[in-house]
N, C-alpha and C positions, 0 to 999 in steps of 0.2 A: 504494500500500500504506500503512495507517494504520501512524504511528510506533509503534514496541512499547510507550516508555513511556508513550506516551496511550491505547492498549490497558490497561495495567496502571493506568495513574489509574481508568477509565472504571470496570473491574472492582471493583477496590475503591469506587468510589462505590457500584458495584449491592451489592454484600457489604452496605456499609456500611446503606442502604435499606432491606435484606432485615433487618437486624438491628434499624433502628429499630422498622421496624414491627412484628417478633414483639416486641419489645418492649410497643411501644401495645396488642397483641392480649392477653397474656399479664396483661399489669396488670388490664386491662378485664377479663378471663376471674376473677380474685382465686387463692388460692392452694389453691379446693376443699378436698380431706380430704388435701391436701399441702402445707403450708405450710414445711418445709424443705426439701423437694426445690424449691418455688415460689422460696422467696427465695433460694436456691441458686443458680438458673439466672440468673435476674435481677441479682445480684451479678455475676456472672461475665460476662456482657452488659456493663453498664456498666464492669466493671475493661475487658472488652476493647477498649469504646471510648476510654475511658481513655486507656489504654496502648500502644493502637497508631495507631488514623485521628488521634488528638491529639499522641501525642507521636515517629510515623514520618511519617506521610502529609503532615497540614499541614505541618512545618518544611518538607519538600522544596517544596512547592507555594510557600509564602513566601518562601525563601530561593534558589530557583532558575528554577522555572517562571515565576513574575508576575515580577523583576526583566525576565526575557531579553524576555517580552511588552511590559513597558513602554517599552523598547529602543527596539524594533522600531515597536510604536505608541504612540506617549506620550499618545494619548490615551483608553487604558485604563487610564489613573492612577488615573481614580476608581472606576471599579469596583474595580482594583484593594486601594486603598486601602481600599474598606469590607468586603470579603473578608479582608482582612489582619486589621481591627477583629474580625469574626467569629470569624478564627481564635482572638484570644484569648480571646472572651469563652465560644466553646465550651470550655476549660479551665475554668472558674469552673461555666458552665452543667451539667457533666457532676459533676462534684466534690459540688455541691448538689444533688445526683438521687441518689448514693450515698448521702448524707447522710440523706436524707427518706425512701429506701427504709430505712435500718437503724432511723427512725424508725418507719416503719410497722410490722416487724419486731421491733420490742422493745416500742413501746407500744401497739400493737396499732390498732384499726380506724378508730379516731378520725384518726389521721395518716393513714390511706390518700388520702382525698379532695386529700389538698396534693401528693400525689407522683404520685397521677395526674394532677391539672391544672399538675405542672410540667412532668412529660414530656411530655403533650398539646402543649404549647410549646416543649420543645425538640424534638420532629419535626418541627414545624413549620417549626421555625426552620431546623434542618440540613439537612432536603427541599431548602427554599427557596436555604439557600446553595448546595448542589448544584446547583440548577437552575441559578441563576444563572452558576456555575462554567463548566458545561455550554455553556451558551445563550450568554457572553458572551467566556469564552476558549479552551475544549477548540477549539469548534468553527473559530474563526479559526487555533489553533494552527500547523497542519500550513502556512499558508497565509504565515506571518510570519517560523516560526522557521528557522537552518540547519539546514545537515546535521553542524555542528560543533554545535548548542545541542542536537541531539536525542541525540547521543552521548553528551554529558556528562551530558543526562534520561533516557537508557537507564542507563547506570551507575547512577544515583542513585535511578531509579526499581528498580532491580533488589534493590539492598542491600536487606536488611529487607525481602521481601515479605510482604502479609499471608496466612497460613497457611488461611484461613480463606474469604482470594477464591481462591487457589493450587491447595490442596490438598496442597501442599508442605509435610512434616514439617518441623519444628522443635522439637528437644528443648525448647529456654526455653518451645515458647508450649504445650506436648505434653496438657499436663495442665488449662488452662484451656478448649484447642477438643474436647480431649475431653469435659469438660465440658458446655460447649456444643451440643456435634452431638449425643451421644446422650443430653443431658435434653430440651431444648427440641422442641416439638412441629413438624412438616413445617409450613412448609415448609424452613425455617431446620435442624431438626434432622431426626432421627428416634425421638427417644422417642415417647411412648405422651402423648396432649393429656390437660391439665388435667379432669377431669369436670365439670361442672358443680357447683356449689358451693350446697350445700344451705342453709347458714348464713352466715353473715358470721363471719370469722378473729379472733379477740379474743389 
């Protein structure tokens, strides 16, 4: 039977994929004859990544899951360690994609082109550290760690779950995945997709 909290990593990474990419789609698609309902959603995207795969998910992964890993085999240090590099630099990476959308969003169509070829690069990038995630610890996990390390990643993983892989209410996050789920178009949501965009958004 797969450990629960690497069931609950695994989920959240699909969550997390799912939201890259209506992301990339959503940019690509522009903001049609809705440009506040557009940067609306998009806002609320990035605060979600923000605020939770950045400042719930990663710490756990950092501060629990790769220590007990490098333990076990110490010579996942270096994957390790450049996962860890990752983790911060996704802080910074997310931060400046807020930044460049409220740019596009206030000074209109000129910015657009920097804030799509920055997210174009951070999906890339966050895929990739997934994968790697994936491919070079999830999968050894179950294989390294106790039955004492997976109790202490089930606890840890349980705190904080994301509302969004769950479906589990949370008043704090209530208003933001509401947000999310019913502006953003399927597959991610269920609003109503962007039309097709006659003009360029000034």
């Amino acid at each position: 039977m797969k450990p629960h909290a690497l069931e609950v990593i695994q989920s959240e990474h699909s969550t997390l994929a799912a939201v890259l990419r209506s992301l990339a789609l959503m940019a690509e698609q522009g903001p049609s004859n809705e440009p506040e309902r557009f940067f609306d959603v998009l806002r609320a995207m990035l605060f979600y990544i923000d605020e939770f795969p950045e400042r719930q998910h990663h710490p756990k992964e950092s501060s629990l899951l790769f220590p007990m890993l490098v333990r076990a085999e110490p010579q996942l240090q270096t994957v390790v360690a450049q996962l860890d590099k990752e983790h911060q630099a996704g802080e910074e990476k997310v931060r400046a994609l807020q930044q460049k959308l409220l740019a596009w969003e206030l000074m209109g169509d000129g910015r657009r082109a920097r804030f799509i070829d920055t997210l174009q690069d951070y999906v890339r990038f966050y895929l990739e550290h997934m994968s790697v995630e994936e491919e070079h610890l999830l999968c050894a996990a179950p294989l390294l760690l106790s039955s004492h390390d997976w109790i202490e990643l089930d606890r840890a993983f349980n705190s904080h779950r994301d509302p969004l892989a769950t479906g589990i209410r949370d008043p704090s996050f209530e208003r933001l995945f509401t947000r999310i789920v019913m502006s953003a178009p399927e597959p991610l949501g269920i609003g109503r997709a962007f039309e097709s965009q006659a003009g360029q958004h000034t």
